[in-house]
PDB file as gemmi writes it, atoms N, CA and C in Angstrom:
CRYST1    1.000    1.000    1.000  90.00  90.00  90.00 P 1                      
ATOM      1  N   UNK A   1      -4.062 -12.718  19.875  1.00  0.00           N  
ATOM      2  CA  UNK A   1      -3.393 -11.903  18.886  1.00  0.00           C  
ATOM      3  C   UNK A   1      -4.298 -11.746  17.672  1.00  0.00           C  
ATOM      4  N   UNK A   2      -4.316 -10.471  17.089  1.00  0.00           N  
ATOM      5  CA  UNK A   2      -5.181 -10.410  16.179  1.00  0.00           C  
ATOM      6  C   UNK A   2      -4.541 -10.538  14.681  1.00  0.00           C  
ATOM      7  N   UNK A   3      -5.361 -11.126  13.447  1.00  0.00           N  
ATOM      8  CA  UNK A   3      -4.387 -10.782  12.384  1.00  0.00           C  
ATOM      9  C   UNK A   3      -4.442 -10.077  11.863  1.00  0.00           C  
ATOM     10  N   UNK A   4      -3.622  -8.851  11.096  1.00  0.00           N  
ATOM     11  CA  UNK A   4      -4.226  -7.657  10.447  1.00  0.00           C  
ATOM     12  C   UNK A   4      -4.199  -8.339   8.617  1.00  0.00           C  
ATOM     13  N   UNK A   5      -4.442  -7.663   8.211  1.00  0.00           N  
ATOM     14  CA  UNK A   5      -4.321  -7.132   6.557  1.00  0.00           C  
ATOM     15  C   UNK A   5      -2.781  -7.026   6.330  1.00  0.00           C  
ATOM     16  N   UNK A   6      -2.074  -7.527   5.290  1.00  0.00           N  
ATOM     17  CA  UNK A   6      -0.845  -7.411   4.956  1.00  0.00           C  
ATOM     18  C   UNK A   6      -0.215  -6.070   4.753  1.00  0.00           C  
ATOM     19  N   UNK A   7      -1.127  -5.478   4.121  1.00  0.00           N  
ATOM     20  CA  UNK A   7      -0.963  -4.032   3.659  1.00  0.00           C  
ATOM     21  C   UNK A   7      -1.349  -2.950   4.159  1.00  0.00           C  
ATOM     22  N   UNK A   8      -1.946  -3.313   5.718  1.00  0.00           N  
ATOM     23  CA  UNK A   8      -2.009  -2.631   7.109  1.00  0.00           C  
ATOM     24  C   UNK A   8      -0.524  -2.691   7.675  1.00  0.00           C  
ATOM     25  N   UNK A   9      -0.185  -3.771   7.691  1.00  0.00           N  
ATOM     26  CA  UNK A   9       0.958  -4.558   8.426  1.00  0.00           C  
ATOM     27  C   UNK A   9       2.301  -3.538   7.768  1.00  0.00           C  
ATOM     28  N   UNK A  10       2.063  -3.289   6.661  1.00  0.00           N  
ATOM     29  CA  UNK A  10       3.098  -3.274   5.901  1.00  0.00           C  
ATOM     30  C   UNK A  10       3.385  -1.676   5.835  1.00  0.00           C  
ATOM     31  N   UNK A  11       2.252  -1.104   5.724  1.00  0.00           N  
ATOM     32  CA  UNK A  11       2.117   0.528   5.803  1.00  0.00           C  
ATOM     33  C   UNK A  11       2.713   0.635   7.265  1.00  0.00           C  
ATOM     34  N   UNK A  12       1.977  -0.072   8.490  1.00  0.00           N  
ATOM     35  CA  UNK A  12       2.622   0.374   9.541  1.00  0.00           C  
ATOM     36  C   UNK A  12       4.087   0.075   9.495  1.00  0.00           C  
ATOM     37  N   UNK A  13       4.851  -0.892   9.097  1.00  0.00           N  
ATOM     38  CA  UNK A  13       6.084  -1.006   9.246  1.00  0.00           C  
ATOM     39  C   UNK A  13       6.987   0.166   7.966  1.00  0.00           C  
ATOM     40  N   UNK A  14       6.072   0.853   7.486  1.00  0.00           N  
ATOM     41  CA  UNK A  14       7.039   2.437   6.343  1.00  0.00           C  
ATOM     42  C   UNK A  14       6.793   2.912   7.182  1.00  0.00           C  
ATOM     43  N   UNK A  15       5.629   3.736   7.954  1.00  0.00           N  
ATOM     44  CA  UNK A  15       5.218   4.581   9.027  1.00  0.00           C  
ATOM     45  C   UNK A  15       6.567   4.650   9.487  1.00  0.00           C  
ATOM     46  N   UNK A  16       6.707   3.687  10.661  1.00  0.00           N  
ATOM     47  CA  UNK A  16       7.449   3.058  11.671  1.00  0.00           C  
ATOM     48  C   UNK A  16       9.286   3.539  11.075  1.00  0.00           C  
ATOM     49  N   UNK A  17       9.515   3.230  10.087  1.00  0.00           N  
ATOM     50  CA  UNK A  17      10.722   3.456   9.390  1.00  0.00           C  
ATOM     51  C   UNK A  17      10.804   5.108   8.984  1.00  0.00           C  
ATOM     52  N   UNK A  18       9.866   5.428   8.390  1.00  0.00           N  
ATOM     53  CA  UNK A  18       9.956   7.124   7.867  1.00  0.00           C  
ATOM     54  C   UNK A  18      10.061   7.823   9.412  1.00  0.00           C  
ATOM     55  N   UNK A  19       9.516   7.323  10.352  1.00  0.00           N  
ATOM     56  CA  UNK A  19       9.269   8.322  11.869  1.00  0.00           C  
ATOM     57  C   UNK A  19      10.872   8.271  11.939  1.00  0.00           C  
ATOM     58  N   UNK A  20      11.604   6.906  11.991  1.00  0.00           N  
ATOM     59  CA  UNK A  20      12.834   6.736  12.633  1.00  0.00           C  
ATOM     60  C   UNK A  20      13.529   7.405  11.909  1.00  0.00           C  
ATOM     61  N   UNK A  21      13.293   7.603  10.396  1.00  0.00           N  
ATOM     62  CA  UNK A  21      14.627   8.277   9.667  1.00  0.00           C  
ATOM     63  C   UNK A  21      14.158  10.015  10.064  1.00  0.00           C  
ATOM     64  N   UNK A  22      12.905  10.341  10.060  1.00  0.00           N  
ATOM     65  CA  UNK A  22      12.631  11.904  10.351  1.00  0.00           C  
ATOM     66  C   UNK A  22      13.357  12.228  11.638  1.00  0.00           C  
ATOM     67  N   UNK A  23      13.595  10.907  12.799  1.00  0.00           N  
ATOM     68  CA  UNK A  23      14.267  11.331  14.236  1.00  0.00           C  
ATOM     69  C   UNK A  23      15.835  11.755  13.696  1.00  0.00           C  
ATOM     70  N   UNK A  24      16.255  10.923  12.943  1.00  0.00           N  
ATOM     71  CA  UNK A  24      17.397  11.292  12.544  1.00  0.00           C  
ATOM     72  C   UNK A  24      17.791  12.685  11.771  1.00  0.00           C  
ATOM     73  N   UNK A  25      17.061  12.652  10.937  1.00  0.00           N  
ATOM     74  CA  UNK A  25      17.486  13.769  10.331  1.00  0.00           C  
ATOM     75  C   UNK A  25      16.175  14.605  10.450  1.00  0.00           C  
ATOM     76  N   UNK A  26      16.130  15.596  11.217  1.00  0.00           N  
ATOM     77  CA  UNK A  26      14.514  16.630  10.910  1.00  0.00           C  
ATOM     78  C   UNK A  26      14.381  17.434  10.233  1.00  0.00           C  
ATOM     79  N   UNK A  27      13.089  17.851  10.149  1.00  0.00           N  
ATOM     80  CA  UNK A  27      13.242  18.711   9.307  1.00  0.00           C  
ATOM     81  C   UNK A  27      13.565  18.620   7.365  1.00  0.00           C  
ATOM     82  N   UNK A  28      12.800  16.727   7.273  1.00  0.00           N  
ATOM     83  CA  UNK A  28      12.571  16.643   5.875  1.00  0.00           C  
ATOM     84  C   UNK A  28      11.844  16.612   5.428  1.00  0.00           C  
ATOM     85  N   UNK A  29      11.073  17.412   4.449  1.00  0.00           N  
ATOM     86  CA  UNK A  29       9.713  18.250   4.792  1.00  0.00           C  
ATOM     87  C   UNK A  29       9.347  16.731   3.863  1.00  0.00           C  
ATOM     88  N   UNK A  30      10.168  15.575   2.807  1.00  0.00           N  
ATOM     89  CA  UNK A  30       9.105  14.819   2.224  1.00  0.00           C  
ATOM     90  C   UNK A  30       8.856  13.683   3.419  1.00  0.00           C  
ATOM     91  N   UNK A  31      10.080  13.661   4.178  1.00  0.00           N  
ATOM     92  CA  UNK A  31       9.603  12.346   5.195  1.00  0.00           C  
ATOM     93  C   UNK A  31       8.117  13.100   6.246  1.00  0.00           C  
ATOM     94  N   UNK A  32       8.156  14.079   6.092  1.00  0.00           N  
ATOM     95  CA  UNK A  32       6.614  14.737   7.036  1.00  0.00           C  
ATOM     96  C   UNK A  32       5.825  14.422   6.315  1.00  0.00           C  
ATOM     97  N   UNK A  33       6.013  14.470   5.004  1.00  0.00           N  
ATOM     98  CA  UNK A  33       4.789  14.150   4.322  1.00  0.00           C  
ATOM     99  C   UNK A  33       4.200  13.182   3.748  1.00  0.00           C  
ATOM    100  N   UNK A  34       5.497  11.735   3.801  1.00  0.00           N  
ATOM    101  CA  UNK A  34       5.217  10.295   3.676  1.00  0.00           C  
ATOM    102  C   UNK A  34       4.619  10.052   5.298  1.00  0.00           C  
ATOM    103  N   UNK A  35       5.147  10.453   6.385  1.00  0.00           N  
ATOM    104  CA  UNK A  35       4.198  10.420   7.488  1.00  0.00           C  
ATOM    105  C   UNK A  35       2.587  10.484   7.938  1.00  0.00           C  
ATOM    106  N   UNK A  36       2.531  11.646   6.977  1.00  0.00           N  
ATOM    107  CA  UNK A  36       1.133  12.448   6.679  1.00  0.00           C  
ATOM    108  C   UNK A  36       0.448  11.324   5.902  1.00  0.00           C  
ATOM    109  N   UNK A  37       0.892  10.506   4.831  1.00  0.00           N  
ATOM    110  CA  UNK A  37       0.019   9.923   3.900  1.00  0.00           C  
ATOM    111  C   UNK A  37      -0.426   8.196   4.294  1.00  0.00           C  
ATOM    112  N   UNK A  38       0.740   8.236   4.961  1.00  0.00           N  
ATOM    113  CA  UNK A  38       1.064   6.783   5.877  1.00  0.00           C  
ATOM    114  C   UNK A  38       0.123   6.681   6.795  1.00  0.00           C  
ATOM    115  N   UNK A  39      -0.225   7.809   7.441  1.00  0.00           N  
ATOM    116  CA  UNK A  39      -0.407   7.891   8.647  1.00  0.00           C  
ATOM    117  C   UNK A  39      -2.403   8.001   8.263  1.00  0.00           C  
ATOM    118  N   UNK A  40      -2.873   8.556   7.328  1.00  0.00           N  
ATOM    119  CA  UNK A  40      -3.983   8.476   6.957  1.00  0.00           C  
ATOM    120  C   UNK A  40      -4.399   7.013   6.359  1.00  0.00           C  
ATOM    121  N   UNK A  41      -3.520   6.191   5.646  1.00  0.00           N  
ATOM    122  CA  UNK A  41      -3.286   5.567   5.248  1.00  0.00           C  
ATOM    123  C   UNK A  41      -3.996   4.519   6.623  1.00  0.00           C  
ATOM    124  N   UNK A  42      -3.239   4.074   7.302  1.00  0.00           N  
ATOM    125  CA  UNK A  42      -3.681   3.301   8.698  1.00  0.00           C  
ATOM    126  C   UNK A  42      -4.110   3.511   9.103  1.00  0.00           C  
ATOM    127  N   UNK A  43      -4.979   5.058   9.450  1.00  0.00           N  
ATOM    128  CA  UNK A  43      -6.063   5.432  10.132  1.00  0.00           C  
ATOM    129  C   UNK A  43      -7.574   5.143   9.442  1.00  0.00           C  
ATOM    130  N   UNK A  44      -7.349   5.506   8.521  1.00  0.00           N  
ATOM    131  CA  UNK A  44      -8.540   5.056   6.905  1.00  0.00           C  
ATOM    132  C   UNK A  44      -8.724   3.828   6.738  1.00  0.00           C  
ATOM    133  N   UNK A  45      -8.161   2.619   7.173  1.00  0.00           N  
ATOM    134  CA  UNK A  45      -7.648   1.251   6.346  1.00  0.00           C  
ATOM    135  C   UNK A  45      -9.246   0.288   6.393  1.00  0.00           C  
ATOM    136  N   UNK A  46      -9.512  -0.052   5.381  1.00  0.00           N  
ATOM    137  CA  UNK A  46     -10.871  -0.809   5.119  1.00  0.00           C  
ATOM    138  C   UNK A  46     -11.145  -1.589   6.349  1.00  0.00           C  
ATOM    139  N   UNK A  47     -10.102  -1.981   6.859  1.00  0.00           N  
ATOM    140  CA  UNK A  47     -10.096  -2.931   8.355  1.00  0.00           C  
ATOM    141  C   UNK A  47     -10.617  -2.352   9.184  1.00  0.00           C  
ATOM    142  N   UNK A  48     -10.249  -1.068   9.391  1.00  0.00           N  
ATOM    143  CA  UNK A  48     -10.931  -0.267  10.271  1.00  0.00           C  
ATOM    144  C   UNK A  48     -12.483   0.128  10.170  1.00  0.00           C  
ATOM    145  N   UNK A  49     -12.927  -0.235   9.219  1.00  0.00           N  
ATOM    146  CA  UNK A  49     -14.087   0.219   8.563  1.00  0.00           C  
ATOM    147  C   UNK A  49     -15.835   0.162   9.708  1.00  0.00           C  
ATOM    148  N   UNK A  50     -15.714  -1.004   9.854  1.00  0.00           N  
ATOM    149  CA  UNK A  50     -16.181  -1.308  11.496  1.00  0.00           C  
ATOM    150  C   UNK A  50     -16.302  -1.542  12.924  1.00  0.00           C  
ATOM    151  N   UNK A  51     -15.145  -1.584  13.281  1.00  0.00           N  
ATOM    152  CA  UNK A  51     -14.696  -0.813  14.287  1.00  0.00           C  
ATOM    153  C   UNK A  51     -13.331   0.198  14.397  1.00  0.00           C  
ATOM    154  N   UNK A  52     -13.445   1.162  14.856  1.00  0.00           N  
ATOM    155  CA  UNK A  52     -12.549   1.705  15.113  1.00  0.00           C  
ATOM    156  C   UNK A  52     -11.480   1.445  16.135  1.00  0.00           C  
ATOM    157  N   UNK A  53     -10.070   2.094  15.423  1.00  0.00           N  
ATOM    158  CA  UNK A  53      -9.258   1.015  16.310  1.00  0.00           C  
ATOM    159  C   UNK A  53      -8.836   1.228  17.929  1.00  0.00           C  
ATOM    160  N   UNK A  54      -8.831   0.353  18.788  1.00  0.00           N  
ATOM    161  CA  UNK A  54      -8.648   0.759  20.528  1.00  0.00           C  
ATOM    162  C   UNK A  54      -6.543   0.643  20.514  1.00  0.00           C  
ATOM    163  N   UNK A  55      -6.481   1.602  21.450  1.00  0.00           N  
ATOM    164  CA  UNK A  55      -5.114   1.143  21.800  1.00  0.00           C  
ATOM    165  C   UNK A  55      -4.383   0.656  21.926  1.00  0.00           C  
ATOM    166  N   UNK A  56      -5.305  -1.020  22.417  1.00  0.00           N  
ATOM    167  CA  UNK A  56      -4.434  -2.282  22.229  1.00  0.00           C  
ATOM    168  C   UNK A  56      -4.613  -2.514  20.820  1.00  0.00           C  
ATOM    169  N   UNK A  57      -5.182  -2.611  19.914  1.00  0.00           N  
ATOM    170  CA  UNK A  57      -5.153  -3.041  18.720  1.00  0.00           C  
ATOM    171  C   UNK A  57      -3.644  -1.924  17.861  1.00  0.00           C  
ATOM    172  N   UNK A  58      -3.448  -1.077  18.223  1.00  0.00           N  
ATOM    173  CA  UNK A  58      -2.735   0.065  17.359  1.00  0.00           C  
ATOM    174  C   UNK A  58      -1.489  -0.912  17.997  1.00  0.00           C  
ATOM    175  N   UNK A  59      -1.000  -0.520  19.506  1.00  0.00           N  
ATOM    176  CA  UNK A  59      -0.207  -1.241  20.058  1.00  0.00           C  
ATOM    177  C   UNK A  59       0.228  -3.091  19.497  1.00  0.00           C  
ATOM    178  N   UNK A  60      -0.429  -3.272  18.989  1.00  0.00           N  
ATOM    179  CA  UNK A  60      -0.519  -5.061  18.635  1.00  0.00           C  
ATOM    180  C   UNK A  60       0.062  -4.659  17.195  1.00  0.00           C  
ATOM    181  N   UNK A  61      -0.436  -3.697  16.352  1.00  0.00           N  
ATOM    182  CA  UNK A  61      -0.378  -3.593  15.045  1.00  0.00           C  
ATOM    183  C   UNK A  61       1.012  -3.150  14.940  1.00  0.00           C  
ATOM    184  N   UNK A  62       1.825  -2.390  16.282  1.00  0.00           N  
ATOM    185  CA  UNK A  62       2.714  -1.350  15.931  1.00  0.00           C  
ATOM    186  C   UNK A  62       4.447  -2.706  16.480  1.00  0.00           C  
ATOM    187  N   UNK A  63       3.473  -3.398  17.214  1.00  0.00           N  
ATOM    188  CA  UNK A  63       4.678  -4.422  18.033  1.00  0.00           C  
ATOM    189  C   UNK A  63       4.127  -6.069  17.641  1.00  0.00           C  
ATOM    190  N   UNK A  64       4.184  -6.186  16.193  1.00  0.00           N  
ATOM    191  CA  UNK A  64       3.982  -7.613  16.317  1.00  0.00           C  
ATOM    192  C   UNK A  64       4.490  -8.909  16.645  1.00  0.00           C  
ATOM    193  N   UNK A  65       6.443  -8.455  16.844  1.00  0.00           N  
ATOM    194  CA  UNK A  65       6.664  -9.633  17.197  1.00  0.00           C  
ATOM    195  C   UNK A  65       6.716  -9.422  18.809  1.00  0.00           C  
ATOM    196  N   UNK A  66       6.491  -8.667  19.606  1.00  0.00           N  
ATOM    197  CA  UNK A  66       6.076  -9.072  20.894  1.00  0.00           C  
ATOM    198  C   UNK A  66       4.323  -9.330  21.207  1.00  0.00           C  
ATOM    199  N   UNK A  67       3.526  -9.021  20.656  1.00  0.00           N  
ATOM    200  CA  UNK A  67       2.331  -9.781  20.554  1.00  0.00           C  
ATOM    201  C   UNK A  67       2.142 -10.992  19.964  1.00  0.00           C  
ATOM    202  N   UNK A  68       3.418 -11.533  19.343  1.00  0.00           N  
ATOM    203  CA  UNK A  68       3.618 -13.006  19.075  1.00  0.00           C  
ATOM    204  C   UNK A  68       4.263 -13.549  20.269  1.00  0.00           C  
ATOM    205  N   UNK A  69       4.555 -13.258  20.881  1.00  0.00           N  
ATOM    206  CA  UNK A  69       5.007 -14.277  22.231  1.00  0.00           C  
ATOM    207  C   UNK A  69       4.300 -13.808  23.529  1.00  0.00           C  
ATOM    208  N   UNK A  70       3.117 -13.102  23.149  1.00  0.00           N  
ATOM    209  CA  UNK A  70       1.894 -13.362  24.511  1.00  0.00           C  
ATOM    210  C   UNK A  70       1.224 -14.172  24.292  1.00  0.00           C  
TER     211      UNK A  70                                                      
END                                                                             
């Protein structure tokens, strides 16, 4: 299991919350755009800085408490 940055951790878990409230209600043009900033936000993140991130790492970042019990 890898450890991230708190404020990796933490952006992904608004991400994660703004997607779920945009499923609910669509069509809110600011939750598209906290998406948009979020979403650069974790793609940009200093962590990433030397390697770029693989699938399992996004996946690990996006599900941490089931990558805590592998």
């Amino acid at each position: 299991m890898r450890s991230f940055p708190a404020d990796l951790t933490r952006a992904q878990q608004e991400w994660s919350a703004a997607y779920r409230q945009l499923a609910e209600r669509p069509g809110r043009t600011e939750l598209r755009r906290r998406l948009y900033r979020l979403s650069a936000q974790l793609y940009f993140h200093p962590y990433w800085q030397h390697r770029r991130p693989s699938p399992a790492a996004w996946w690990e970042l996006r599900h941490p408490e089931r990558s805590d019990r592998a």
